[in-house]
KOLSEZA-632772 format. One record per residue: residue number from 1; residue in one letter; y negated, x, z negated of N, C-alpha, C in turn. Coordinates in Angstrom, 2 decimals, padded with zeros to 5 digits. Atoms other than C-alpha are relative to their C-alpha. Example, Ala and Ser with C-alpha at 12.3 -4.5 7.8 and 13.67 -1.06 7.14 Angstrom:
+-----+---------+---------+---------+---------+---------+---------+---------+---------+---------+---------+
| num | residuo |     n_Y |     n_X |     n_Z |    ca_Y |    ca_X |    ca_Z |     c_Y |     c_X |     c_Z |
+-----+---------+---------+---------+---------+---------+---------+---------+---------+---------+---------+
|   1 |       A |  001.19 |  000.89 |  000.00 |  004.50 |  012.30 | -007.80 | -001.20 |  000.90 |  000.00 |
|   2 |       S |  001.19 | -000.82 |  000.06 |  001.06 |  013.67 | -007.14 | -001.09 | -000.77 | -000.73 |
+-----+---------+---------+---------+---------+---------+---------+---------+---------+---------+---------+
//
This chain:
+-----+---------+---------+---------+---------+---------+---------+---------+---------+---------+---------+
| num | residuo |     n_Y |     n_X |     n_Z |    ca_Y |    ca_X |    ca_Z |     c_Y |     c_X |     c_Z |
+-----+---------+---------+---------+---------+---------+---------+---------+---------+---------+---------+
|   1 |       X | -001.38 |  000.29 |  000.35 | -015.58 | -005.73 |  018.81 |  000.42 |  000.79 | -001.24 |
|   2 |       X | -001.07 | -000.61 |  001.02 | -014.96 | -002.93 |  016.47 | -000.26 | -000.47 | -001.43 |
|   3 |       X |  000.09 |  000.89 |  001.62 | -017.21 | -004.97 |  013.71 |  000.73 | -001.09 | -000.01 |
|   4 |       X | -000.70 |  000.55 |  000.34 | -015.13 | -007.49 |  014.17 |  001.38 |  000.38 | -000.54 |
|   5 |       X | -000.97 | -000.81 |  001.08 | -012.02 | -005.52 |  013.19 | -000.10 |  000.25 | -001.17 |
|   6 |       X |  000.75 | -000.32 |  001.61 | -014.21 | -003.98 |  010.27 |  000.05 | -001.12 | -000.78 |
|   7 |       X |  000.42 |  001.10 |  000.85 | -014.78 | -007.09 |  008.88 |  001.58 | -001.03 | -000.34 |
|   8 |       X | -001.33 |  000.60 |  000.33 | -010.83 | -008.43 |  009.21 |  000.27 |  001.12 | -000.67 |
|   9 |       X | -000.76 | -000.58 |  000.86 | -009.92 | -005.65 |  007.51 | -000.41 |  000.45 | -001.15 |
|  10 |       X |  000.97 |  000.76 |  001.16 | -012.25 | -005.90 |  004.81 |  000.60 | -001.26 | -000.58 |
|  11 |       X | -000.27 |  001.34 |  000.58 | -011.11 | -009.29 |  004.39 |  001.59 | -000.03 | -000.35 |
|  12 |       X | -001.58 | -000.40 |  000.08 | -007.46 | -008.01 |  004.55 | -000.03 |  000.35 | -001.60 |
|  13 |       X | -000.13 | -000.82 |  001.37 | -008.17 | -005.79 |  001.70 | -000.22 | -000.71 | -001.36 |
|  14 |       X |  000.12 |  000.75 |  000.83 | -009.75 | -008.50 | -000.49 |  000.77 | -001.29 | -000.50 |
|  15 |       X | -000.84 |  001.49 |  000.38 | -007.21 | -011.23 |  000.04 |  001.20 |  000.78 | -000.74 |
|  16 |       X | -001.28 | -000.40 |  000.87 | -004.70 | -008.59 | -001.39 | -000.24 | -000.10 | -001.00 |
|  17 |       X |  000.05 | -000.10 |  001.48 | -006.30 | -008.84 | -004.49 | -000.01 | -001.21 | -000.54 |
|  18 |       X |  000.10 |  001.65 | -000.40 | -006.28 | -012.61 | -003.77 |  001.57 | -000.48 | -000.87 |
|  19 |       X | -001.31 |  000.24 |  000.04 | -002.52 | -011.89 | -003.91 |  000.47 | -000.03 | -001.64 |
|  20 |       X | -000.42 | -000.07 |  001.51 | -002.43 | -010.82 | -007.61 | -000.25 | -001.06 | -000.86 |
|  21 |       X | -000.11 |  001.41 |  000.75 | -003.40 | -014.33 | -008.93 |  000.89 | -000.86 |  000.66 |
|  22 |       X | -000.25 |  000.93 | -000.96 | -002.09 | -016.13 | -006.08 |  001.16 |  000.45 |  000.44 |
|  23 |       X | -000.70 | -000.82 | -000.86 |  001.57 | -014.34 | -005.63 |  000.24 | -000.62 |  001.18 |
|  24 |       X | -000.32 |  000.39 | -001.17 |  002.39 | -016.52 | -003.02 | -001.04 |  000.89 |  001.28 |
|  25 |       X |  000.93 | -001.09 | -001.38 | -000.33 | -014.45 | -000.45 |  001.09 |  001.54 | -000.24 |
|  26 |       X | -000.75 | -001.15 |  000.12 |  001.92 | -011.11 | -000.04 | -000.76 |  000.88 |  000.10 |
|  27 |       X |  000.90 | -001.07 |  000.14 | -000.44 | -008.43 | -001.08 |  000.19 |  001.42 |  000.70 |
|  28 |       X | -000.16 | -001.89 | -000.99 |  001.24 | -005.29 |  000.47 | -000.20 | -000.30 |  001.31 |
|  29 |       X |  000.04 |  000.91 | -001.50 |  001.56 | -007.41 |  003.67 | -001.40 | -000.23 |  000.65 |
|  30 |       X |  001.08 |  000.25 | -000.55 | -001.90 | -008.21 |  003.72 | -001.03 |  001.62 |  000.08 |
|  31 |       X |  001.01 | -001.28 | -000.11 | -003.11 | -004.42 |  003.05 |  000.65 |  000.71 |  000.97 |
|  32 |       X | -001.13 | -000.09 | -001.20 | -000.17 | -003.51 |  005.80 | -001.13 | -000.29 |  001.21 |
|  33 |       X |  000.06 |  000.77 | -001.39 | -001.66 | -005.84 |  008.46 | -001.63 |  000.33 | -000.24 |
|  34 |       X |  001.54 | -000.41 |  000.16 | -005.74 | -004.03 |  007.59 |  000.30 |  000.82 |  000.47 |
|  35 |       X | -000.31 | -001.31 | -000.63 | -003.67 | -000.75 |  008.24 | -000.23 |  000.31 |  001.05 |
|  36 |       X | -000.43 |  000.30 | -001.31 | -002.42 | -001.93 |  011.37 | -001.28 | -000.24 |  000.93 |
|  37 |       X |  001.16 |  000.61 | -000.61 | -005.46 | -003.61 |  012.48 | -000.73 |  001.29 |  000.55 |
|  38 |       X |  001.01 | -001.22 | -000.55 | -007.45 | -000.12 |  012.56 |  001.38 |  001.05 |  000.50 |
|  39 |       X | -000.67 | -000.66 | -001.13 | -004.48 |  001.70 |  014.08 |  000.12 | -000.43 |  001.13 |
|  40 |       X | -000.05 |  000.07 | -001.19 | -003.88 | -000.33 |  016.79 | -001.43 | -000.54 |  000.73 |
|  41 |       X |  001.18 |  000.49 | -000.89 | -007.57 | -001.68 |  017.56 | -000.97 |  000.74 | -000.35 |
|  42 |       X |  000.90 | -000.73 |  000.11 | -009.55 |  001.09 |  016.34 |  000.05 |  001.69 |  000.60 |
|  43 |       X | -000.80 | -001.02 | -000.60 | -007.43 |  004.12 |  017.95 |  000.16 |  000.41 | -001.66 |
|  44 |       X |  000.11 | -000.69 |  001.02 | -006.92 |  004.94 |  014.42 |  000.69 |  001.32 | -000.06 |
|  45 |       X | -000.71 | -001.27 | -000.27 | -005.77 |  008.55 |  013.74 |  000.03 |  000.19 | -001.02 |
|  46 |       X | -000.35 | -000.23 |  001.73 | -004.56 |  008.13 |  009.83 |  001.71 |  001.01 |  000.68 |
|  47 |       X | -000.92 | -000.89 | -000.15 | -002.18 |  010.93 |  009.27 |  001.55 | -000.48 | -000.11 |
|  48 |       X | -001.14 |  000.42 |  000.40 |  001.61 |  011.08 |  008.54 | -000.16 |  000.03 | -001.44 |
|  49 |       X |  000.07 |  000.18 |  000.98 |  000.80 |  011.74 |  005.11 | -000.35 | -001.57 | -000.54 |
|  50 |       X |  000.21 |  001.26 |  000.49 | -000.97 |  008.98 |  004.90 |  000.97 | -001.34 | -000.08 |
|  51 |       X | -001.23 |  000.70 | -000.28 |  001.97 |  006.88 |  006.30 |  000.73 | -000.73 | -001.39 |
|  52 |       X | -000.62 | -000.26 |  001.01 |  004.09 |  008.13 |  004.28 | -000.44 | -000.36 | -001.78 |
|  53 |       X |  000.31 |  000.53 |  001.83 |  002.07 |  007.74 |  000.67 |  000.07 | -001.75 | -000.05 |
|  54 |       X |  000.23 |  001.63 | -000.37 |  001.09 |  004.13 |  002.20 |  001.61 | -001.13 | -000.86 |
|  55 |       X | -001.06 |  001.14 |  000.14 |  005.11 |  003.30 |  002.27 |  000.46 |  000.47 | -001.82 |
|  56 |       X | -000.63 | -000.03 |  000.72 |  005.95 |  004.91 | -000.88 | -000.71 | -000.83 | -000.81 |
|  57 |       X |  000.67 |  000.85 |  000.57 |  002.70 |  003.32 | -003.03 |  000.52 | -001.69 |  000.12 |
|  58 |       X | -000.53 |  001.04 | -000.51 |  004.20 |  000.07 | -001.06 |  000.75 | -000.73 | -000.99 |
|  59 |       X | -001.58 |  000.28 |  000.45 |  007.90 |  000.18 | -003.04 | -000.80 |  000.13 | -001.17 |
|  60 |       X |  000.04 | -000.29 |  000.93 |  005.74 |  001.19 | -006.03 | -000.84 | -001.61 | -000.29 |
|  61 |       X |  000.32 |  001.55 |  001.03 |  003.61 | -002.35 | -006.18 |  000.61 | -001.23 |  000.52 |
|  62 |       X | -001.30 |  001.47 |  000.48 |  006.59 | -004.76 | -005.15 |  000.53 | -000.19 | -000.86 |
|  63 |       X | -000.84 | -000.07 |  001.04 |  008.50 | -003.30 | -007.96 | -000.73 | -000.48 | -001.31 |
|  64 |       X |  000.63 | -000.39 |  001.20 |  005.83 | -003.12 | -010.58 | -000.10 | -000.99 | -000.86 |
|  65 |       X | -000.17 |  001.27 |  001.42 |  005.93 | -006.90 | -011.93 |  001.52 |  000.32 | -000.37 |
|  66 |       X | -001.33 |  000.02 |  001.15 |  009.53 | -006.42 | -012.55 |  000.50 |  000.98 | -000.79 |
|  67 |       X | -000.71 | -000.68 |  000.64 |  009.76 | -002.96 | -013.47 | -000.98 | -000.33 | -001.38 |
|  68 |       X |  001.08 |  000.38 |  001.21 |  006.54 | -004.09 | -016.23 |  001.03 | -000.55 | -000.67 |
|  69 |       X | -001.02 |  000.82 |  001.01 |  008.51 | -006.91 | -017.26 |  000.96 |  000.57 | -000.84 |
|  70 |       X | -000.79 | -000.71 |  001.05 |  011.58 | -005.30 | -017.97 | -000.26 |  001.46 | -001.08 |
|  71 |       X |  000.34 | -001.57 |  000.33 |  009.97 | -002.16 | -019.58 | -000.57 | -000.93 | -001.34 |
|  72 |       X |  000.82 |  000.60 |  001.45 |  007.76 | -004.53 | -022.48 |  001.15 | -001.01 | -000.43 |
|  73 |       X | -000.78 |  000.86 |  000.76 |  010.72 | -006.97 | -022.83 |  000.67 |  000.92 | -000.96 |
|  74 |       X | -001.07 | -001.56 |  000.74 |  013.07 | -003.64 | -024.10 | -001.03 | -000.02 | -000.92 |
|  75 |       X |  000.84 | -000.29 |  000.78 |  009.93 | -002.45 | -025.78 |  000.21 | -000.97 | -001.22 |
|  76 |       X |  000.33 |  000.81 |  001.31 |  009.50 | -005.75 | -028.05 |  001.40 | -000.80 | -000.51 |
|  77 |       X | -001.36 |  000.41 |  001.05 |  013.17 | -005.96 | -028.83 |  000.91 | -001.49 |  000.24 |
|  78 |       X | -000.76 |  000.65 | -000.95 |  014.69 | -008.04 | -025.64 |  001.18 |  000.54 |  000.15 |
|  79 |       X | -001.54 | -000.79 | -000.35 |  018.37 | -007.80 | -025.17 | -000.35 |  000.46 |  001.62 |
|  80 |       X | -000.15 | -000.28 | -001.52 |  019.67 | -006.53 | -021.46 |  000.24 | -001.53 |  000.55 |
|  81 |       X | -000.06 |  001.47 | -000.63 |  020.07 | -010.01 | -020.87 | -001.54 | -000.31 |  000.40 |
|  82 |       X |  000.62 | -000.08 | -000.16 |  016.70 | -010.34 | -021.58 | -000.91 |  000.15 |  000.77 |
|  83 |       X |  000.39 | -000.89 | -001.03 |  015.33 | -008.10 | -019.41 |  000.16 | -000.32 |  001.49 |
|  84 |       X | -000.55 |  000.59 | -001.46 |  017.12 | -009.30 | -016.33 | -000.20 | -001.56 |  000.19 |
|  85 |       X |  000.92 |  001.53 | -000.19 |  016.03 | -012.75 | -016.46 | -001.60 | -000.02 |  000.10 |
|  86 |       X |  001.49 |  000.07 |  000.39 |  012.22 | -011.75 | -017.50 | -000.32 |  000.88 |  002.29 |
|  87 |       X |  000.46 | -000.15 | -001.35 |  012.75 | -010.08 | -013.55 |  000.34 | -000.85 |  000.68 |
|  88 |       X | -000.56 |  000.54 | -001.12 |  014.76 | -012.71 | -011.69 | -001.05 | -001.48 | -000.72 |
|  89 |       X |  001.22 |  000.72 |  000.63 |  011.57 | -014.89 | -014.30 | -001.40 | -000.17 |  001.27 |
|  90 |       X |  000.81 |  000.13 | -000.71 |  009.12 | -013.36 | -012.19 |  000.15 |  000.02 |  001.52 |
|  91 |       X | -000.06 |  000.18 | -002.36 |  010.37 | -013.57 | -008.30 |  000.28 | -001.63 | -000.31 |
|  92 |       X |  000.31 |  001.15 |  000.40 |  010.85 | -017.14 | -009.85 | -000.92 | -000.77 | -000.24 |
|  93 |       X |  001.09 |  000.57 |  000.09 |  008.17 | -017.95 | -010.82 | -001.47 |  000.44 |  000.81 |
|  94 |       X |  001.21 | -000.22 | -000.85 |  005.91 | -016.40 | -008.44 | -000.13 | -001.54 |  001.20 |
|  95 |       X |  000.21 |  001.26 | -000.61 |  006.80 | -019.93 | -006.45 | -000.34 | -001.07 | -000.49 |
|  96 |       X |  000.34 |  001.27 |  000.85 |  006.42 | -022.50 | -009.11 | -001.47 |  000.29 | -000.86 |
|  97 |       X |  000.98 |  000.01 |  000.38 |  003.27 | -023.37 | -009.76 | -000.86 |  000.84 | -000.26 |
|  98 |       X |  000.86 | -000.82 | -000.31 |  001.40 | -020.80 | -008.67 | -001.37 | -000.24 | -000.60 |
|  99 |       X | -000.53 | -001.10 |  000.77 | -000.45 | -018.48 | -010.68 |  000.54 | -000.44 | -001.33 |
| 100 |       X | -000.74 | -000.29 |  001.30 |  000.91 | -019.52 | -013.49 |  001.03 | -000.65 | -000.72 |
| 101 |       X | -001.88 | -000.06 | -000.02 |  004.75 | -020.03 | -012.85 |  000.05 |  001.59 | -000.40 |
| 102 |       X | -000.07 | -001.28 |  000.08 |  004.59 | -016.09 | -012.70 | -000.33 |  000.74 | -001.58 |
| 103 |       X | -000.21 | -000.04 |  001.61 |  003.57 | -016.42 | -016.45 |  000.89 | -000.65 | -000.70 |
| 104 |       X | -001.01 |  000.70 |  000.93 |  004.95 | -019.03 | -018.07 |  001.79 |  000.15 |  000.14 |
| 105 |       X | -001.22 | -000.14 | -000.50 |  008.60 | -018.90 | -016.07 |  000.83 |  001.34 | -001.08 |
| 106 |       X | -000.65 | -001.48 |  000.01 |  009.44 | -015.35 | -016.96 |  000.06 | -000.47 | -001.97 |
| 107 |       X |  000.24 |  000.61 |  001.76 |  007.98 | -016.57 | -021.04 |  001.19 | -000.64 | -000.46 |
| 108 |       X | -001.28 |  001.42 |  000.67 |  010.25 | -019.57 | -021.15 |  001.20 |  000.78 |  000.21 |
| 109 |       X | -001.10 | -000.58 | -000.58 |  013.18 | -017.82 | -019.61 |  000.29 |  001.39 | -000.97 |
| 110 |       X | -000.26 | -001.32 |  001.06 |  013.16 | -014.59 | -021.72 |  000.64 | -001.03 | -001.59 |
| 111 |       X | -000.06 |  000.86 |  001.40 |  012.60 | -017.23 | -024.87 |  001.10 | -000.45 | -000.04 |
| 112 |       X | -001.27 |  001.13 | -000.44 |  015.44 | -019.56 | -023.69 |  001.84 |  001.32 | -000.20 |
| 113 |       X | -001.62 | -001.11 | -000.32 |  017.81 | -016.29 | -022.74 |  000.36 |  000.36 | -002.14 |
| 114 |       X |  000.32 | -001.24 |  001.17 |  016.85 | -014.26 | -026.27 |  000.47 | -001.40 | -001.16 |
| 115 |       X | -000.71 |  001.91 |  001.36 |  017.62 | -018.32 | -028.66 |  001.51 |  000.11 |  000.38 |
| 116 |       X | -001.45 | -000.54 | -000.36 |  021.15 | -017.98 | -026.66 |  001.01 |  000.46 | -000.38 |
| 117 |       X | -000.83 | -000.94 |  000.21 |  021.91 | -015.27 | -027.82 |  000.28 |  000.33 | -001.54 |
| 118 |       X |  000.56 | -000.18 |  001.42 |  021.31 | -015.57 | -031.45 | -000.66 |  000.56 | -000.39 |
| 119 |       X |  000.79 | -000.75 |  000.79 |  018.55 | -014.48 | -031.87 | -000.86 | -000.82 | -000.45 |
| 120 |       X |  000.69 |  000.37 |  001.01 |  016.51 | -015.45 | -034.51 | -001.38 | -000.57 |  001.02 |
| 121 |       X |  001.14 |  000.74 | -000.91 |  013.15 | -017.89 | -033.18 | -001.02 |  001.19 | -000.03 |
| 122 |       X |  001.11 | -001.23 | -000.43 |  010.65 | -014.67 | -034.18 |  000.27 |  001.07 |  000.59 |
| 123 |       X | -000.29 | -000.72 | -001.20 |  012.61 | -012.11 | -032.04 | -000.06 | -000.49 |  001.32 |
| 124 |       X | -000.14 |  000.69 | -001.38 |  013.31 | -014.47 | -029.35 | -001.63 | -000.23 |  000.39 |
| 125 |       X |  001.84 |  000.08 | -000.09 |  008.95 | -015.11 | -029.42 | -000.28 |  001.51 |  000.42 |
| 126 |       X |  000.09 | -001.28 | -000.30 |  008.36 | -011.38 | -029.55 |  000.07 |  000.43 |  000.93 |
| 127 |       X | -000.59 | -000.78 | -001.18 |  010.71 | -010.72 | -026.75 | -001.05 | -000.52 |  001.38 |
| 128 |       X |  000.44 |  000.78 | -001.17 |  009.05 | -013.36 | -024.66 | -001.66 |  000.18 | -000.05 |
| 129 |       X |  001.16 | -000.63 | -000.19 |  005.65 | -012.04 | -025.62 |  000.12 |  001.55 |  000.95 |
| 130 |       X | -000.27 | -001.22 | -000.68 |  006.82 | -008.85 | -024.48 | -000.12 | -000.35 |  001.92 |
| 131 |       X |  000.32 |  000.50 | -001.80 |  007.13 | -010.87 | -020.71 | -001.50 | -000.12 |  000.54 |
| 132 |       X |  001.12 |  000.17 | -000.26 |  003.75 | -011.74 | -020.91 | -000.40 |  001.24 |  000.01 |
| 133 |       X |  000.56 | -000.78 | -000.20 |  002.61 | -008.55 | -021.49 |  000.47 |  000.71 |  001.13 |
| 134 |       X | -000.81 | -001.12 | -001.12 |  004.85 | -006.93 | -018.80 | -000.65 | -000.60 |  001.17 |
| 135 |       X |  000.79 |  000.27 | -000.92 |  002.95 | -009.21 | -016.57 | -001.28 |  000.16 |  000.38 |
| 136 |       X |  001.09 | -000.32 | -000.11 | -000.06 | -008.49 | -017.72 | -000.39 |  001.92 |  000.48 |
| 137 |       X | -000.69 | -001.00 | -000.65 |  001.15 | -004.85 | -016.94 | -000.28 |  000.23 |  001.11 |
| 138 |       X | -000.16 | -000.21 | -001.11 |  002.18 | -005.18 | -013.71 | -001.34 | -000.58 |  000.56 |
| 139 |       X |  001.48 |  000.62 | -000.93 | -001.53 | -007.25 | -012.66 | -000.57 |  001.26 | -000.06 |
| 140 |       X |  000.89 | -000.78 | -000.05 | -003.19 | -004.32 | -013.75 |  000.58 |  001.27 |  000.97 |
| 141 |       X | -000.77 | -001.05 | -000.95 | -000.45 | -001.39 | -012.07 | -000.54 | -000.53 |  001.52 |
| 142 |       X |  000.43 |  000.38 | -001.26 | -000.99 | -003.77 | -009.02 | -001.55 |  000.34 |  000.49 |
| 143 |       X |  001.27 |  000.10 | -000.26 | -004.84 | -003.45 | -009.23 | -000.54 |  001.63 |  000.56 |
| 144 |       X |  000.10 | -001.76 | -000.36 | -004.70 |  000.37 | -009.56 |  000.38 |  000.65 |  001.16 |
| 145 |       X | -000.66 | -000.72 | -001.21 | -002.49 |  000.96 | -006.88 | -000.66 | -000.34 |  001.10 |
| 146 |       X |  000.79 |  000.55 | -001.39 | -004.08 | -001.39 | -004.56 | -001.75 |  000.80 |  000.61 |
| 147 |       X |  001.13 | -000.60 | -000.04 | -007.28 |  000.08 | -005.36 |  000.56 |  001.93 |  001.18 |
| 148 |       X |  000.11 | -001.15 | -000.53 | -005.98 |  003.55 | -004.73 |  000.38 |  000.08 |  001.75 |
| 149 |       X | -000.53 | -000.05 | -001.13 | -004.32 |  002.58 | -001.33 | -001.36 | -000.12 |  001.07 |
| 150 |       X |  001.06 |  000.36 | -000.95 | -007.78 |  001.18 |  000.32 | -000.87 |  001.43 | -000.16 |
| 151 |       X |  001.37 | -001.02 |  000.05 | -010.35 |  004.03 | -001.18 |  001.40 |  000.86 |  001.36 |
| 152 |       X | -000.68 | -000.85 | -000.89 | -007.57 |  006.41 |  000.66 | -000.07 | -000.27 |  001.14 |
| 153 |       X |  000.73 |  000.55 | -001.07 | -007.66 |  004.17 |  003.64 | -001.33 |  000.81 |  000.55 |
| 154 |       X |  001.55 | -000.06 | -000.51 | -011.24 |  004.47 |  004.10 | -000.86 |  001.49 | -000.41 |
| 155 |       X |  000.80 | -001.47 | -000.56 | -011.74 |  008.40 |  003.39 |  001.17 |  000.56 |  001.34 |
| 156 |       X | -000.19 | -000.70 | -000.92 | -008.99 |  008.98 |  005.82 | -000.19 | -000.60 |  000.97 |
| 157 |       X |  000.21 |  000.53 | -001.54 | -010.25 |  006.73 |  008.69 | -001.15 |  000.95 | -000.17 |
+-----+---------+---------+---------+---------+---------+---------+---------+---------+---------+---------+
//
């Protein structure tokens, strides 16, 4: 029985990374429910620390496509308008047309906000490059973190 656990939570761990092309799969959710799996069917005895880093790492890769986004839109010379569309871009587009609503959406939408506003067609491009990169950003923040959450996992089981 307990390789069967081993092996769901193994498979837990890999579909989170499943999640970063695919937002629709909920990646913390799925490295959550690997946690769970070896606490409650393995007697697991992960610490409070661990808990604890687990939930804060957690808040750190839900946030990280939008705090990316808005952090490279500013950078490449996005208004605050900007900015706040390139996040309410990507919880948008993480449903449409999965993976790559979660690009284009946030693109068009920065572009669309940043023309609006008068801004000139090569700022308004810029800005909306800036989305792309904030996404490309947050895939990689997501990758790091995720990474660091499992190795930890698996020296403290």
């Amino acid at each position: 029985m307990d390789v069967i656990i081993w092996l769901l939570i193994i498979a837990c761990f890999i579909l989170s990374f499943v999640g970063i092309i695919f937002p629709l799969v909920p990646s913390p959710l799925v490295l959550w429910i690997g946690f769970l799996l070896h606490f409650f069917f393995l007697e697991g005895n992960l610490s409070g620390l661990f808990w604890g880093a687990m939930v804060i790492l957690t808040i750190i890769l839900v946030v990280s496509d939008i705090i990316a986004n808005s952090y490279f839109v500013k950078k490449y010379g996005g208004s605050k308008w900007g900015e706040r569309i390139a996040a309410v871009g990507v919880i948008v587009g993480s449903f449409i047309v999965p993976p790559f609503g979660i690009i284009v959406v946030p693109f068009v939408a920065v572009l669309i906000t940043e023309l609006l506003q008068k801004r000139s067609p090569q700022e308004s491009v810029r800005a909306a490059i800036g989305s792309l990169l904030g996404f490309l950003g947050g895939s990689i923040a997501k990758v790091v973190i995720q990474t660091i959450m499992i190795v930890w996992f698996f020296i403290a089981a």
